[in-house]
N, C-alpha and C positions, 0 to 999 in steps of 0.2 A: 482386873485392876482398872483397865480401862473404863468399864462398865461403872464401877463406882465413881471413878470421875466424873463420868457422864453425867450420873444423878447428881451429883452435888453442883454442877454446874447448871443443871435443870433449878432446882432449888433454888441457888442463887437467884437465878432469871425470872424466878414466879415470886419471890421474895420482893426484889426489885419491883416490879411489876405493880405487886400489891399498894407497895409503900406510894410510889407514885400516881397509883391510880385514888388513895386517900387523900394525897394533898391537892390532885386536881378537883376531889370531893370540894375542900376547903376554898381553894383560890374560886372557885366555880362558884361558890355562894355567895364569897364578898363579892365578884365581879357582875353580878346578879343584884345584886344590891346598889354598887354603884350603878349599874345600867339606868335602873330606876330612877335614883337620884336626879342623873344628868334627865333623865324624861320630865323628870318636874320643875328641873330648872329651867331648863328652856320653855316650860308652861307660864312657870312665872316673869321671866323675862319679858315674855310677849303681854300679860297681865300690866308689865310696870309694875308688880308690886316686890319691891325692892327690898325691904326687911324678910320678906322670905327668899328671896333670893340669896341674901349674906346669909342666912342662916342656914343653909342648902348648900350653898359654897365649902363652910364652914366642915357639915356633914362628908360631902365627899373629899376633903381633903384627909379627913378622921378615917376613913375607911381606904383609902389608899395608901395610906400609912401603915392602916392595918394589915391592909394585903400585903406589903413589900416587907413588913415583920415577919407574918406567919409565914412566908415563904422562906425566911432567911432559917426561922427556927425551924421547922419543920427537914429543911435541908439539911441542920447540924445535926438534928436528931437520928434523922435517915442515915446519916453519911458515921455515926457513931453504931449503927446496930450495924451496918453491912462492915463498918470494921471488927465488928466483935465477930460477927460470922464469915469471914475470910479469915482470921486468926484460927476459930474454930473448924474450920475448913482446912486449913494447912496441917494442923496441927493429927485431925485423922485422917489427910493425906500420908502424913511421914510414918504412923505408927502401920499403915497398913504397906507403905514402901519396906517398914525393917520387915514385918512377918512374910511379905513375899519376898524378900532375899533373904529372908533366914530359912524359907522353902528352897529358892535356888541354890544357896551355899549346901545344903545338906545333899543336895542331889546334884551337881555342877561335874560330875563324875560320872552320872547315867548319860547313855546315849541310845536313843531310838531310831534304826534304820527300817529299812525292807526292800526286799529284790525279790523282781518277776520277771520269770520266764515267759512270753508269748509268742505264739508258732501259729503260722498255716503252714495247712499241711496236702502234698496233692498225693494222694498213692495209685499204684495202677493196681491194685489188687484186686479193686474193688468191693472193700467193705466200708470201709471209708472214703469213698472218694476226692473230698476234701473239704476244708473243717478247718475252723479258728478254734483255739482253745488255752488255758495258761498251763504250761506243761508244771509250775510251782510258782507260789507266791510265797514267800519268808517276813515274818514280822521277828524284829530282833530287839532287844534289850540287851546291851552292856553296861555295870557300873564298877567301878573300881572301889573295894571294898578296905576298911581297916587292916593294918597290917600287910599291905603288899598285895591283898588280894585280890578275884575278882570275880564277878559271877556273869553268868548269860542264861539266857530264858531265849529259845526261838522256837514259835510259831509255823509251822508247816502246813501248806495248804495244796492239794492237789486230789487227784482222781482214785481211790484204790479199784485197783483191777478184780471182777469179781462182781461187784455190785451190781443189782440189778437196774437202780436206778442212775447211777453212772454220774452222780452228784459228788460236788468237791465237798472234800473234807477236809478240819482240819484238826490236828494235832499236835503233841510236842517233836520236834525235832531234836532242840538239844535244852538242855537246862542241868546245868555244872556249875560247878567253883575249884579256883586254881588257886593255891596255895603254896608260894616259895616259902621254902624250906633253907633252915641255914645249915648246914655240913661243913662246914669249913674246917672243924676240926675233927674232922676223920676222913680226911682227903690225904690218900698219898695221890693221888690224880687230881687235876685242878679239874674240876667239874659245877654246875649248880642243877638244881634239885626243888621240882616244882611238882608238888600234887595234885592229881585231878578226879575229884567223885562227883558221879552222877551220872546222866545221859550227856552223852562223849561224845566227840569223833572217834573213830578208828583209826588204825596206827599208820593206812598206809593211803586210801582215796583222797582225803584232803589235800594231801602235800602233794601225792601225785599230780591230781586236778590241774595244781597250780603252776605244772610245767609249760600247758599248752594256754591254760587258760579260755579253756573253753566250754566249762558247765554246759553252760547254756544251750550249745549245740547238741551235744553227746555226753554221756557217761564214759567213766576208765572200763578198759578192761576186765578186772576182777568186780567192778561196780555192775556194770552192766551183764555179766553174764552168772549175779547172783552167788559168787565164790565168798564175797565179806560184807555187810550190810554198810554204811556209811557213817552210822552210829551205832552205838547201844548203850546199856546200863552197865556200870560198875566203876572202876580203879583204873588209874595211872598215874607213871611217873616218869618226867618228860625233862628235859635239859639240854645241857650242850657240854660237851668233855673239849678243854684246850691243852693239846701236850705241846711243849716247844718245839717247835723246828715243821709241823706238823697238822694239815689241815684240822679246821676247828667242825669236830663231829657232831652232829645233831643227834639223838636218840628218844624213843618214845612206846613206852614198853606198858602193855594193856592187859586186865586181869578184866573179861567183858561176859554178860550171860550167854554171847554168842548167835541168840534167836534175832536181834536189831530191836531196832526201834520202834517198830509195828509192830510186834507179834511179842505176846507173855511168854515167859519164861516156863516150861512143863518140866524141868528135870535138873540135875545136881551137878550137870559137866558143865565145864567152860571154857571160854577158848583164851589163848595163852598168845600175844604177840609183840613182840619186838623191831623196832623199824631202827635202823642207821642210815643217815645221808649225810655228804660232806658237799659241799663247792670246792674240789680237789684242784679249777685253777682258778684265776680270774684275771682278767684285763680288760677295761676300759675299751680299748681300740679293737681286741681280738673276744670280747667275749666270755662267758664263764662255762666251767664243765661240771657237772652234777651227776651224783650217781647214790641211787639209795638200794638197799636191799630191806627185805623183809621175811620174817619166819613164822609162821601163826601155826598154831595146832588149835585145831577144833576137838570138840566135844574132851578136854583135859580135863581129869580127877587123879588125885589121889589113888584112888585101886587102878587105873588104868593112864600110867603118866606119859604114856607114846599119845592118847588121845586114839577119836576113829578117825580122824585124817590130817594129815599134814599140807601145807602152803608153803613154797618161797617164790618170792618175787623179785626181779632186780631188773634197775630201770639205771640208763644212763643221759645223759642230755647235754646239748651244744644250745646254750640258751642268747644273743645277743641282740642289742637293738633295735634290730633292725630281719631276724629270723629264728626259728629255732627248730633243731631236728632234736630227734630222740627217739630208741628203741626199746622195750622193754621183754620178758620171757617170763614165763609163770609155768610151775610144775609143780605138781600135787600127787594124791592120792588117786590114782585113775582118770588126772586129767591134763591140760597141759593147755599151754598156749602163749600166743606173741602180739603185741603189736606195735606200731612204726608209723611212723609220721612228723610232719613238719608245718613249716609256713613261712612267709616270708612278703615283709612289706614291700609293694612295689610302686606304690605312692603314698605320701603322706598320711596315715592313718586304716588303710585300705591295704586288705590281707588278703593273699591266696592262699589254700591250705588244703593238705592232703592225706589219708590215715586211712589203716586198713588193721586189721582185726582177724586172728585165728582164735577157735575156742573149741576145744574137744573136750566135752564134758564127761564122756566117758571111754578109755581109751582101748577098753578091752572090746570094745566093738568098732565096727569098722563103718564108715560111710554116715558121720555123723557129724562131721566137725563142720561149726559153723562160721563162714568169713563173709567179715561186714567190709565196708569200705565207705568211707565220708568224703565228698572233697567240694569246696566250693568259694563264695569267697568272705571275706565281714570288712565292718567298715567302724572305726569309732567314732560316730557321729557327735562323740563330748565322751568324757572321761565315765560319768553316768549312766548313758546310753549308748549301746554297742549292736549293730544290726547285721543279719546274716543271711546268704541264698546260700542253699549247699544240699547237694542229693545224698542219698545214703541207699545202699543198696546191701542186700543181705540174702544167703544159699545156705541150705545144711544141705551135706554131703551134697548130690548131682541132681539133688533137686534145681525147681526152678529158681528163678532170681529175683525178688521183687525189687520193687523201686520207689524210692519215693522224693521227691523236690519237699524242700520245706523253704519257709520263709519263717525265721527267728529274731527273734528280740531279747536284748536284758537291758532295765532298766535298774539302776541301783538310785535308792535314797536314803 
């Protein structure tokens, strides 16, 4: 829009331009002409001869006349087309003002984000010594659709492991639509009822995630150690149940292909999950308490409704202001595991924080289990931007320990 302003403002200006440079045409000739005039009168002057001098008089007064007319008309003229063409100008000024806000009305509901992860990284392993890289970049689309609804499309950009070329790629992350649902007459429980198809989150990393709030640094537990992928394809249905007297329970219940969101789907099972969390207290001055469980079954069909393995997870949290601790426990099907951590502002925006990690992937064997531990500090440099130093260090069974210092970034916009 602005660009067409521009031009028609251009135009005006060469418009202009023109017209003036025509009647300098004009006045340029009479004054040209008088020039002349006044050269022969003063010839004649000096001659004495007198009858041509009145008549010479005579002349340039006629043409000074002339000039002070053509300049008046030629002014009114001008001054009547530059009003026809700033009328004309306004006029597809406003027409092209409504179809760009009848663009923005239709879409004044979309919103475009994206958040990046950036990390140096020092390891003492030595295969990577040390290395800038975007551990993820997300481009996002939300818009809030007819009828209550609402859709998102995001953009996922990072490194798949495997590659020979070791080039970021990028993909879909998520791309859903959430659709309440009215139930209100077939509620003996006050509940609401919201559907979701497509590439999803899963029932239990997001909310998790958002205990410690720190993506950016690490992965949750069952994330990182490859137990639930963080999205996939398929079905849910997600709300909040309010009984009186009685915290107001969250729930979020997933019918998913189970493989995630990298990798196609090869077969006819799928995983079956259930998540419950509540904020069971809350106060202002002390604090909220949070606790979620989870139940998943992998690989669930029809001929086979136990699934080939079973999940539950339960996490609890002392979340306030100003720190938050929290411990979680996960047991499965041959596997098991815990982890623990907190943080706690000790100046203005500025976190120290500490987490540690058990994972026994397989439990029928001995000397395998792997514990991580994180601890370092971040700082919110703006609500947008959040910056972090923090080692991580990681042992299966009595092996050795490696180590690694990172320097972390998220930018959200």
């Amino acid at each position: 829009m602005k660009r067409v302003i521009g031009l028609c403002l251009v135009f005006v200006f060469c418009f202009s331009l023109l017209a003036e440079g025509s009647l300098a045409d004009d006045t340029a000739k009479i004054k040209a002409y008088i020039g002349n005039l006044e050269t022969k009168l003063t010839q004649a002057k000096a001659a004495g001869d007198k009858n041509r001098v009145a008549k010479l008089i005579v002349l340039i007064e006629e043409q000074k006349a002339r000039l002070a007319q053509a300049g008046e008309s030629v002014s009114a003229a001008e001054e009547d087309k530059l009003s026809d063409l700033k009328e004309e100008t306004n006029l597809a000024l406003k027409d092209l003002k409504e179809q760009v806000d009848k663009v923005k009305n239709d879409n004044k509901d979309a919103r475009l984000g994206a958040t990046i992860f950036f990390r140096w990284q020092n390891a003492d392993n030595g295969s990577t010594p040390n290395n800038f890289d975007v551990d993820r970049a997300y481009i996002d689309v939300k818009k809030q659709l007819d009828g209550g609804a609402s859709g998102r499309v995001t953009l996922d950009v990072k490194r798949i492991t495997g590659t020979t070329s070791g080039n970021l790629f990028d993909y879909l992350k998520y791309a859903y639509v959430e659709m309440p649902l009215n139930v209100s007459a077939v509620q003996f429980i006050p509940f609401d009822l919201t559907a979701k198809v497509g590439l999803q989150h899963t029932a239990w990393i997001d909310w998790a995630d958002k205990i410690m709030d720190q993506r950016y640094i690490y992965k949750g537990l069952i994330d990182n150690e490859g137990v639930m992928s963080s999205s996939d394809f398929g079905v849910a249905a997600l709300g909040k149940v309010a009984i009186a007297g009685l915290p107001e329970i969250e729930y979020q219940g997933t019918l998913l292909n189970g493989s995630g969101y990298a990798t196609n789907e090869i077969n006819k099972q799928k995983d079956v999950s259930l998540r419950l969390s509540s904020t069971v207290y809350g106060a202002r001055e002390m604090g909220k308490v949070i606790v979620g469980a989870l139940a998943n079954v992998k690989s669930f069909w029809t001929d086979d409704p136990d699934g080939a393995t079973r999940q539950i997870d339960l996490l609890a949290a002392w979340k306030a202001d100003s720190g938050v601790v929290y411990a979680e426990y996960l047991k499965g099907t041959k596997i098991s595991g815990y982890s623990a951590g907190g943080k706690y502002m000790f100046l203005p925006g500025t976190w120290a924080f500490a987490r540690a990690t058990n994972y026994d992937p397989d439990t029928t064997k001995a000397s395998n289990e792997i514990n991580r531990n994180f601890y370092g500090l971040t700082y919110d440099w703006s609500k947008d931007v959040k910056l972090a130093a923090d080692i991580q260090t990681a042992q299966t069974g009595n092996g050795a320990v490696s180590s690694t210092f990172y320097l972390h970034s998220l930018v959200s916009m």
